[in-house]
VOPAGU-2260 file (C-alpha; in pm, 1 decimal, decimal comma):
REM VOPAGU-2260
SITE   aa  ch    i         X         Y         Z
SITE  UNK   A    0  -11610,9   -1791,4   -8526,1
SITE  UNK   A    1  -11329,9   -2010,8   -8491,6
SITE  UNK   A    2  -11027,5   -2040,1   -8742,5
SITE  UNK   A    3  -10925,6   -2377,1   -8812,8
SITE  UNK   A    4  -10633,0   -2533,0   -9004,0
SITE  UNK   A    5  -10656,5   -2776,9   -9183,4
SITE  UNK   A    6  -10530,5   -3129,2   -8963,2
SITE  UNK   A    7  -10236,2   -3157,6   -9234,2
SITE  UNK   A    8  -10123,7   -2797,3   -9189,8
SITE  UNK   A    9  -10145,2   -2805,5   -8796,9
SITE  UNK   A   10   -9955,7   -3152,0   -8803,1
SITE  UNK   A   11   -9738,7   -3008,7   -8966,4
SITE  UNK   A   12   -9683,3   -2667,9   -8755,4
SITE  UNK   A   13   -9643,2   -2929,0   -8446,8
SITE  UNK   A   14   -9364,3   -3099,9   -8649,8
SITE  UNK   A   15   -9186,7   -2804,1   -8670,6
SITE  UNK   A   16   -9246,3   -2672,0   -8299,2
SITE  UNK   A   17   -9093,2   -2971,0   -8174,3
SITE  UNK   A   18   -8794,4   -2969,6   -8378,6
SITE  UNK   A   19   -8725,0   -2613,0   -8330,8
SITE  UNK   A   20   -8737,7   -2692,9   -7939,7
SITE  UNK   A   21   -8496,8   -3006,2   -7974,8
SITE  UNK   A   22   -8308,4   -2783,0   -8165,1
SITE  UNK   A   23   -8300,8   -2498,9   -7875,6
SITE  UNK   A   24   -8333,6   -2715,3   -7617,1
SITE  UNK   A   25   -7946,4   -2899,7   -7652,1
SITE  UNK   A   26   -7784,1   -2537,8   -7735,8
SITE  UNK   A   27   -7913,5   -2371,3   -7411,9
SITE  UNK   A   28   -7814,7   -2667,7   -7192,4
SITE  UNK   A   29   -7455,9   -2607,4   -7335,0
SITE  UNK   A   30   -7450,5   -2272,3   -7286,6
SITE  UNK   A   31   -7557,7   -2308,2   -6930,1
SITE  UNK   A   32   -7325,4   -2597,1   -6859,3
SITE  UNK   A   33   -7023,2   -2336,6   -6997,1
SITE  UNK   A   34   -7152,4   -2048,6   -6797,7
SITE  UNK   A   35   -7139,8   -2330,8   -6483,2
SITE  UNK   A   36   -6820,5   -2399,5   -6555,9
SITE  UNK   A   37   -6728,7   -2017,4   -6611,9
SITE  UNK   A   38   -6847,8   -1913,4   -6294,9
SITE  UNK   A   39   -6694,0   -2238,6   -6076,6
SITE  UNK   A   40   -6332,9   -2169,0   -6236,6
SITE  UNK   A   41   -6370,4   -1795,0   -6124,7
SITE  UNK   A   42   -6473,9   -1889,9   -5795,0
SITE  UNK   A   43   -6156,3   -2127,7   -5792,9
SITE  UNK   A   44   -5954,9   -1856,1   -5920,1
SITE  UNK   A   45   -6075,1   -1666,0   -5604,3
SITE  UNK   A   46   -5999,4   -1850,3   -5364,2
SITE  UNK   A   47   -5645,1   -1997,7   -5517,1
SITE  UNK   A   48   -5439,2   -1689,6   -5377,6
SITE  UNK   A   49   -5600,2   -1814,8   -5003,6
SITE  UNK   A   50   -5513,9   -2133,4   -5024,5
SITE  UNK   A   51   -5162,4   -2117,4   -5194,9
SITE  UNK   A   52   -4850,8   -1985,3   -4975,0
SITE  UNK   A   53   -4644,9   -1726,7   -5159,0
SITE  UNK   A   54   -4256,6   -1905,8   -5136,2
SITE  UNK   A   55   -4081,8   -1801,3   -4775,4
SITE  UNK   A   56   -3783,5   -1584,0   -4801,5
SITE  UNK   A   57   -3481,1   -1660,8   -4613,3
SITE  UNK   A   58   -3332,6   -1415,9   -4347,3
SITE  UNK   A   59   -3015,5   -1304,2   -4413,4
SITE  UNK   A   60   -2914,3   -1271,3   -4081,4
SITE  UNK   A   61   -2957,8   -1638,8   -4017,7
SITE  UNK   A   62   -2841,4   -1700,9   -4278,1
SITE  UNK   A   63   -2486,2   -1524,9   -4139,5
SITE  UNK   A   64   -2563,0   -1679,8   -3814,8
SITE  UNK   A   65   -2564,1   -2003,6   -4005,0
SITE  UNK   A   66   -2249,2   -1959,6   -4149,5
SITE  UNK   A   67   -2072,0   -1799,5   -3850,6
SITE  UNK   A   68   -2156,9   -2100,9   -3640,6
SITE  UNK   A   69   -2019,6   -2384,1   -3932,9
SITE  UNK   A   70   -1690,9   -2155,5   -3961,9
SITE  UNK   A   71   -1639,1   -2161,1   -3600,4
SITE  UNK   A   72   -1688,3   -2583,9   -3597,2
SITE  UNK   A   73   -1452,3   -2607,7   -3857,8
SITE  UNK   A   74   -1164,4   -2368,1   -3685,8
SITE  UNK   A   75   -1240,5   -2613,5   -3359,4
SITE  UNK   A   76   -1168,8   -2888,5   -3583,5
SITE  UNK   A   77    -861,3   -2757,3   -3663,3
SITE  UNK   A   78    -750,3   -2682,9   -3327,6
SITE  UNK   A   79    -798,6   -2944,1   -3222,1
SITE  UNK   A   80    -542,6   -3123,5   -3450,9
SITE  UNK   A   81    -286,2   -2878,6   -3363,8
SITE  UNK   A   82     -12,2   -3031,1   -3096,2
SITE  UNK   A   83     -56,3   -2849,8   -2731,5
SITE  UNK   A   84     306,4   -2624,9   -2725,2
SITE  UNK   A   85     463,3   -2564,0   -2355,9
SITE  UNK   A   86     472,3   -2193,8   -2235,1
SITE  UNK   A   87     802,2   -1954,1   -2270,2
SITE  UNK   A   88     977,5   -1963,0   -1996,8
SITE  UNK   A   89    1008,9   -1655,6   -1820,8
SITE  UNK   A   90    1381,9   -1490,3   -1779,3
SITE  UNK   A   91    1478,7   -1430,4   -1450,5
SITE  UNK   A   92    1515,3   -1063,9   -1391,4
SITE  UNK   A   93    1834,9   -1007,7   -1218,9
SITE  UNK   A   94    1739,0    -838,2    -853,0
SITE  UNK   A   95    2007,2    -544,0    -780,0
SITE  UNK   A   96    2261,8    -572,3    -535,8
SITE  UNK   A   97    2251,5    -306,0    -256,8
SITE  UNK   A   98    2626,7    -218,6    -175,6
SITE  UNK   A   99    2698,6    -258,3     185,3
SITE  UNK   A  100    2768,3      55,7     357,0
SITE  UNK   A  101    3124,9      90,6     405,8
SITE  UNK   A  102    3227,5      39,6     814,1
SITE  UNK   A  103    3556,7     156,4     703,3
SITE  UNK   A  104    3391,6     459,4     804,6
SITE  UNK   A  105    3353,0     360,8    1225,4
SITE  UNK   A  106    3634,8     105,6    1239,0
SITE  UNK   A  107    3876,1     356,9    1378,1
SITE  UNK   A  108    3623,8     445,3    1665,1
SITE  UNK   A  109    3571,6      56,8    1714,2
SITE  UNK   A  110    3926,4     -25,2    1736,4
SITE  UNK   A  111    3999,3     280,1    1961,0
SITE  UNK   A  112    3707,5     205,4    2169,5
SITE  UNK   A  113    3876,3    -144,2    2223,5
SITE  UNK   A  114    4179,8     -36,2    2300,6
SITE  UNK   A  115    4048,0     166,1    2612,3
SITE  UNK   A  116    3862,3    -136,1    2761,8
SITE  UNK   A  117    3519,7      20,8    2709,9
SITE  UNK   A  118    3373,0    -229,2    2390,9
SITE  UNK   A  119    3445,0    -593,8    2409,8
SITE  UNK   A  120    3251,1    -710,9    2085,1
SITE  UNK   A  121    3355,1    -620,5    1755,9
SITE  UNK   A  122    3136,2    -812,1    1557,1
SITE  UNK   A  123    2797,4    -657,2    1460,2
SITE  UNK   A  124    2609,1    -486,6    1148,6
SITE  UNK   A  125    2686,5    -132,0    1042,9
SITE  UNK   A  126    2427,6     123,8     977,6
SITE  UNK   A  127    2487,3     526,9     870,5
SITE  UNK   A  128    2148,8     687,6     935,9
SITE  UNK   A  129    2037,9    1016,2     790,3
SITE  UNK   A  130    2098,0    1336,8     948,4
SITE  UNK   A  131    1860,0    1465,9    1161,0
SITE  UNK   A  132    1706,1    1831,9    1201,7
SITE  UNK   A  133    1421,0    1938,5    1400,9
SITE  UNK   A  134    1318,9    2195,0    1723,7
SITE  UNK   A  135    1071,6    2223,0    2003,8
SITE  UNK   A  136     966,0    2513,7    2164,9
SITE  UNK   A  137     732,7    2340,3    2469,9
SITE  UNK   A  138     926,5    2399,1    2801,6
SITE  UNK   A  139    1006,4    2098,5    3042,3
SITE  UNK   A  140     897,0    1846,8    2761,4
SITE  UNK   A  141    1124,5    1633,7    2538,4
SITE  UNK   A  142    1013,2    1546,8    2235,1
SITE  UNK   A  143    1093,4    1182,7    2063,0
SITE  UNK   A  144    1266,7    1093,5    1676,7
SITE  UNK   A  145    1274,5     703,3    1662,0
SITE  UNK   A  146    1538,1     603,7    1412,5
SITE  UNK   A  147    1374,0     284,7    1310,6
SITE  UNK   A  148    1575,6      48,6    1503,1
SITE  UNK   A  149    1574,3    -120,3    1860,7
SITE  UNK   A  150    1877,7    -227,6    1972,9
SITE  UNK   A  151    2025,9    -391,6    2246,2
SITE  UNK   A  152    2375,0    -350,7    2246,0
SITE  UNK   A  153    2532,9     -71,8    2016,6
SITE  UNK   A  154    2796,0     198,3    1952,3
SITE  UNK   A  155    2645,0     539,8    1813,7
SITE  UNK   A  156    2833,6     827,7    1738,5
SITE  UNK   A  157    2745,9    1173,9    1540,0
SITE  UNK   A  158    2816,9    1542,9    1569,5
SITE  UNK   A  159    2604,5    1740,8    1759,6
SITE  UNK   A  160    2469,7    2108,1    1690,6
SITE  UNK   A  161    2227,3    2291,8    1918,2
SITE  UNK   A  162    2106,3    2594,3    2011,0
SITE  UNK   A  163    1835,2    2803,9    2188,7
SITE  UNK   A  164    1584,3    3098,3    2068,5
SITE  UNK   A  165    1621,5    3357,8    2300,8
SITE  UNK   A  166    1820,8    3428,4    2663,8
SITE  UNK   A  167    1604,5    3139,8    2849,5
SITE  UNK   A  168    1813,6    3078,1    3254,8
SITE  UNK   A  169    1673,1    2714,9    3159,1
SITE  UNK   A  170    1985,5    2598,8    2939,7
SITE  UNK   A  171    2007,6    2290,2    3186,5
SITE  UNK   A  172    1693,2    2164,4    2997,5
SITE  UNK   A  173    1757,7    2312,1    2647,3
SITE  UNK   A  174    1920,8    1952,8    2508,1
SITE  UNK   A  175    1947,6    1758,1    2223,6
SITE  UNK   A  176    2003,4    1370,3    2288,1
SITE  UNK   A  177    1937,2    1014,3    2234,1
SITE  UNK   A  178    1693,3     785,4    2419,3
SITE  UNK   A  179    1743,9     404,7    2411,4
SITE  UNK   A  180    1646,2      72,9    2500,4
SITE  UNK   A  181    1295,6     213,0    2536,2
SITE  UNK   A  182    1075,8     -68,6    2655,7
SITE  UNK   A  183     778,6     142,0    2654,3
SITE  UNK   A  184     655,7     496,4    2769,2
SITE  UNK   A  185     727,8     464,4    3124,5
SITE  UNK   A  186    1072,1     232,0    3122,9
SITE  UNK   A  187    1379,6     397,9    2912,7
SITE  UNK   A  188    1752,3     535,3    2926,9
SITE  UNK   A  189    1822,6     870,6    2783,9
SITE  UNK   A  190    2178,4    1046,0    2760,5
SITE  UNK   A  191    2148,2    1417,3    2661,7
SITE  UNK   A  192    2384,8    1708,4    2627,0
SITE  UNK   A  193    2298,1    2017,3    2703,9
SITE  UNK   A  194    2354,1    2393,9    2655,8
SITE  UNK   A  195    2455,4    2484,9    3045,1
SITE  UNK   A  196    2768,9    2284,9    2950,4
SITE  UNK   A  197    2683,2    1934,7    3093,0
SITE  UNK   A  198    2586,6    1587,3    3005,3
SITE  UNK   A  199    2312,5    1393,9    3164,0
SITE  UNK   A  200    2248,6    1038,4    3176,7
SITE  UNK   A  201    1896,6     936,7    3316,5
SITE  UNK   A  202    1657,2     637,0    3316,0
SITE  UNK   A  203    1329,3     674,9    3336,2
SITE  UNK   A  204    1168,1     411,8    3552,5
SITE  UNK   A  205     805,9     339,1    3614,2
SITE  UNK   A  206     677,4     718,9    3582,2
SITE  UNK   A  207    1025,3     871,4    3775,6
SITE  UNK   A  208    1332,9    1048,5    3597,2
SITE  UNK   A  209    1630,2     862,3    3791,9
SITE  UNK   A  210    1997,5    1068,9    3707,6
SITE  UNK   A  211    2244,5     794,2    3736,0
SITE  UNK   A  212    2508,4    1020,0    3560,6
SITE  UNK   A  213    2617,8    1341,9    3535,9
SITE  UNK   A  214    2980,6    1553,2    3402,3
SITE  UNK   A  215    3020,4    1912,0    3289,3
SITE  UNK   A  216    3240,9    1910,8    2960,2
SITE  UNK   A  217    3220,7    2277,0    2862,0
SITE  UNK   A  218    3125,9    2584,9    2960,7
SITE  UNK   A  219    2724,3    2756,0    2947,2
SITE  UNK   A  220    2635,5    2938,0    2612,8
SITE  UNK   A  221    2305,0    2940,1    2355,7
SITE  UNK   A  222    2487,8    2735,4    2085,6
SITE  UNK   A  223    2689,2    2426,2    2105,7
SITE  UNK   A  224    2865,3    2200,8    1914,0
SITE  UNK   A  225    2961,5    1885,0    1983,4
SITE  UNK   A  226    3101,1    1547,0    1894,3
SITE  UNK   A  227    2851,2    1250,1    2068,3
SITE  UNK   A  228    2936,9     913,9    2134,8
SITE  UNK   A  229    2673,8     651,7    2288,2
SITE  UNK   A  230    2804,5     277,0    2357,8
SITE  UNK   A  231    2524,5      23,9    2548,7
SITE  UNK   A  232    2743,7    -324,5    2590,9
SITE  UNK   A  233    2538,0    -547,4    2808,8
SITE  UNK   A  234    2516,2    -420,3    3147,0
SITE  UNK   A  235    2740,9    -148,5    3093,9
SITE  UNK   A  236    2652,3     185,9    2964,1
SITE  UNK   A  237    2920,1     415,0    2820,2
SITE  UNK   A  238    2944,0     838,0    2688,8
SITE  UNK   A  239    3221,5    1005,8    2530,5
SITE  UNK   A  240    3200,8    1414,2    2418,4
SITE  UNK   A  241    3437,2    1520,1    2181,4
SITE  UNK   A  242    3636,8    1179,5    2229,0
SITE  UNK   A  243    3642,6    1169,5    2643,3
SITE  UNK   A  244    3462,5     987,9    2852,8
SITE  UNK   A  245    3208,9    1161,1    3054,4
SITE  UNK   A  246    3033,5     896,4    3189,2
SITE  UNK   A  247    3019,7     497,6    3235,0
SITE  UNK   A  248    2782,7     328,7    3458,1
SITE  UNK   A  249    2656,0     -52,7    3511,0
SITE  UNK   A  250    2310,1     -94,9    3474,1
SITE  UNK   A  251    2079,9    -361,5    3527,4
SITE  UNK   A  252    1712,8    -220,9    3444,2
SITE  UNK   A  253    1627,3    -190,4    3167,5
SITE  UNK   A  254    1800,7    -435,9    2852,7
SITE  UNK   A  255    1720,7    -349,3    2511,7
SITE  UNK   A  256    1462,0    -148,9    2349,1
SITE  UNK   A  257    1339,5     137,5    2084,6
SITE  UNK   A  258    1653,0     413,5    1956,6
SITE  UNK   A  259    1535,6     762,2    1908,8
SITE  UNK   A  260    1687,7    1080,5    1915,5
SITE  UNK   A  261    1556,3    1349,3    2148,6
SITE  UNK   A  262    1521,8    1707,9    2174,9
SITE  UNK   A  263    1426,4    1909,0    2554,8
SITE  UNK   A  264    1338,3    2308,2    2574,8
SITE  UNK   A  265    1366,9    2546,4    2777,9
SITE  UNK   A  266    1175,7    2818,6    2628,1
SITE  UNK   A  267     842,5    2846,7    2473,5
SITE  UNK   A  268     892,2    3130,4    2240,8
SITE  UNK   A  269    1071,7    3118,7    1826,6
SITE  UNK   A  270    1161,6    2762,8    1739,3
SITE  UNK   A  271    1236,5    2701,0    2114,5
SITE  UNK   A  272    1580,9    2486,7    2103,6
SITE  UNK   A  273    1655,6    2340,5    1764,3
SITE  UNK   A  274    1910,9    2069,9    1740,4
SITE  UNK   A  275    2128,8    1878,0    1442,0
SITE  UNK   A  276    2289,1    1565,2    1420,7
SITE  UNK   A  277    2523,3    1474,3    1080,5
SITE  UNK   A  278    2673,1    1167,4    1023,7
SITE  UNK   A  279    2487,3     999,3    1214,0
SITE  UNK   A  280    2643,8     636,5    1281,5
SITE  UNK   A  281    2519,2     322,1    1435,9
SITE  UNK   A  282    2716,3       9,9    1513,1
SITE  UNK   A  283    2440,5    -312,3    1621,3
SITE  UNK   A  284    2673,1    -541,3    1820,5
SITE  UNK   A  285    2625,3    -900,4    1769,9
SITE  UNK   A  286    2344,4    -887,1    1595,8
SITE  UNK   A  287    2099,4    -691,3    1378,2
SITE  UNK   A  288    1745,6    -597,6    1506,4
SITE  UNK   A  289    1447,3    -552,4    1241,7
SITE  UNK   A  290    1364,5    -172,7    1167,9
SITE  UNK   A  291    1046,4     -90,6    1354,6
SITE  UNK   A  292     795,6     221,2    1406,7
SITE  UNK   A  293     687,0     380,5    1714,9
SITE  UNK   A  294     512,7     698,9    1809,0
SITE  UNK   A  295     682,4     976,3    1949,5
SITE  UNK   A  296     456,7    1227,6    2170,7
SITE  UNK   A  297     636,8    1482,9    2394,1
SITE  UNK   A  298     734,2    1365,4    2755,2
SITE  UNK   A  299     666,4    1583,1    3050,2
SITE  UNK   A  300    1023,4    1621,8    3233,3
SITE  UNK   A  301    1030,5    1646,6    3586,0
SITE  UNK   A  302    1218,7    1980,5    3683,5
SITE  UNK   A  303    1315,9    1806,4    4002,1
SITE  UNK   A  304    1499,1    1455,6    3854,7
SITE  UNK   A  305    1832,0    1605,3    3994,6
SITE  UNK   A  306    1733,5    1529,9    4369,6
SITE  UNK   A  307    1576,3    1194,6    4340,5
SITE  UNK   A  308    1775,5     872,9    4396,3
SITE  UNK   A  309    1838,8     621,5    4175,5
SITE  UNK   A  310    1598,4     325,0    4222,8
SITE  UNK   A  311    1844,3      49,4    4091,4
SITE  UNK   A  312    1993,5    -236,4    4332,9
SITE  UNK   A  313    2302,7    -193,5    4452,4
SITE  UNK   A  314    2499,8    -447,3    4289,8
SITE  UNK   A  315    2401,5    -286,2    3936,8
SITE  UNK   A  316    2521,6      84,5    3971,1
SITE  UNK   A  317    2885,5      93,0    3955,0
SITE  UNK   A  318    2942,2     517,0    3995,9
C-alpha cells in the first residue's frame, strides 16, 4: 500500500528541493570556476621558467678586450697629434790612423844603391815584412812562402840564416832564397844562396831551370849566415851578399809577378835544411801592388839546371 502526502505537504517538499539546489547549484559552479582558475595559473606557473630567459652575464674577458681595444684608439689619437721629430744624428766615429812604417829604416841602402849605378828610381812604397822561419826536409824540391805581394820592380833586403840536418855532399841544393816575378808555376826568377858557399840566380822557363847567374861568396859549411839583397829594376836584375855584388844580369822574360821566399834540401832526414830571414825589407818602386794569395806546393828541381843553356835572346842577357 502506497504512502501518500498530502498535495500541500509534497508542494511544499518540492519548494524546498528546488531551493536547496539553486542554492547548491551557484556555490559549486564557483568552486569549480576557482579550482579552473587554480589549476590554469599552476600550469602558467610551469611553464613561466621555459619561456622567460634568466638575464645574460657579461664575460669579463670581453669585457677587458673591450677596454684594451678603446685604450689603444685613444693612445692613436694622441699620437697622432704629436709633431713627427727628426732622428739623432749619428757621431762620426773617428777611424785610426795607421802610422806609416818608417823608410828611414832602407834609405841608406837606397841612397847607396844609387850611388853605385845599380837603382835608378827612388820613388816607391815601403814595406817591413815579418820574419820568416820554416824547413824542408824533401831532397831536390824547393818549397814556396809567398809574402803577399807581386811586384814588378823592387829592392829587398834581409839577413839570412841557414843550415842543414846532418853531413848531406848535397849543400849545392841545401838553400834558402827568394822567388819573384812568378807569372805562374812554370814561368819565374829565383835567386838563392846556398850552403856550398855560392849564389845562384835561375829562371825557370816553360818547365826548364835556366842558370843565368852564378858567384861563390864564401866558403862550404852546414850553417850560414848571411846578409841578402834582391833589386828587380825593369830589365835589369841585381844581387848583393853581405853588401857586394854577386850578380847583375839583363833580362827580358819574364816582367813582374808573385814574391815568395824559398827554401831547397838536400837531405831527407831531421828538419832537412831550415832557414831564417829577420828584418825582412821590401822597397815597391814606382808603385804599390795589391797584397794577394797564392799556393805554394814544393817544386821538383832539376839536379842537372847547371848544364843547360839559357833560353833568352841574345840582346836580353848582358853576362
Amino acid at each position: 500500500m502506497k504512502k501518500t502526502f498530502p498535495r500541500p505537504i509534497a508542494l511544499g517538499i518540492i519548494l524546498c528541493v528546488w531551493l536547496l539546489g539553486g542554492c547548491i547549484q551557484p556555490g559549486s559552479t564557483q568552486l569549480k570556476e576557482e579550482s579552473h582558475s587554480i589549476r590554469t595559473n599552476t600550469r602558467q606557473a610551469a611553464v613561466l621558467p621555459s619561456q622567460t630567459q634568466m638575464p645574460t652575464q657579461a664575460n669579463p674577458l670581453q669585457k677587458t678586450k673591450d677596454k684594451l681595444a678603446t685604450e689603444i684608439t685613444q693612445l692613436e689619437a694622441l699620437q697622432s697629434q704629436i709633431p713627427p721629430t727628426a732622428p739623432p744624428s749619428k757621431t762620426p766615429t773617428p777611424t785610426a790612423t795607421e802610422t806609416p812604417p818608417d823608410v828611414s829604416e832602407i834609405e841608406p841602402l837606397l841612397e847607396g844603391l844609387s850611388e853605385k849605378g845599380i837603382l835608378h828610381s827612388s820613388q816607391g812604397a815601403y814595406i817591413p815584412l815579418e820574419d820568416f822561419s820554416d824547413s824542408l826536409a824533401k831532397i831536390f824540391f824547393i818549397e814556396s812562402y809567398p809574402t803577399g805581394y807581386a811586384p814588378a820592380d823592387f829592392v829587398f833586403t834581409g839577413k839570412v840564416d841557414w843550415e842543414s840536418d846532418g853531413n848531406t855532399p848535397q849543400l849545392e841544393t841545401s838553400s834558402c832564397g827568394i822567388k819573384f816575378r812568378e807569372k805562374d808555376k812554370n814561368h819565374f826568377y829565383i835567386a838563392t844562396l846556398n850552403l856550398d858557399g855560392t849564389v845562384d840566380f835561375n829562371v825557370f822557363n816553360g818547365g826548364r831551370w835556366v842558370n843565368v847567374g852564378y858567384a861563390f861568396f864564401d866558403k862550404r859549411s852546414f850553417h850560414k849566415t848571411a846578409s841578402f839583397t834582391l833589386i828587380a829594376e825593369e830589365d835589369w836584375v841585381t844581387i848583393l851578399v853581405d853588401g857586394e855584388q854577386m850578380i847583375r844580369k839583363q833580362l827580358q822574360t819574364i816582367r813582374e809577378g808573385d814574391l815568395s821566399y824559398t827554401i831547397s834540401s838536400g837531405i831527407n832526414t831531421g828538419f832537412g835544411t831550415r832557414c831564417k830571414i829577420s828584418s825582412p825589407q821590401l822597397f815597391i818602386l814606382n808603385q804599390e801592388l795589391p797584397e794577394i794569395e797564392v799556393e805554394h806546393t814544393p817544386t821538383p828541381m832539376n839536379p842537372s839546371w847547371e848544364t843547360q843553356t839559357p833560353e833568352i835572346p841574345s840582346d836580353g842577357l848582358n853576362i
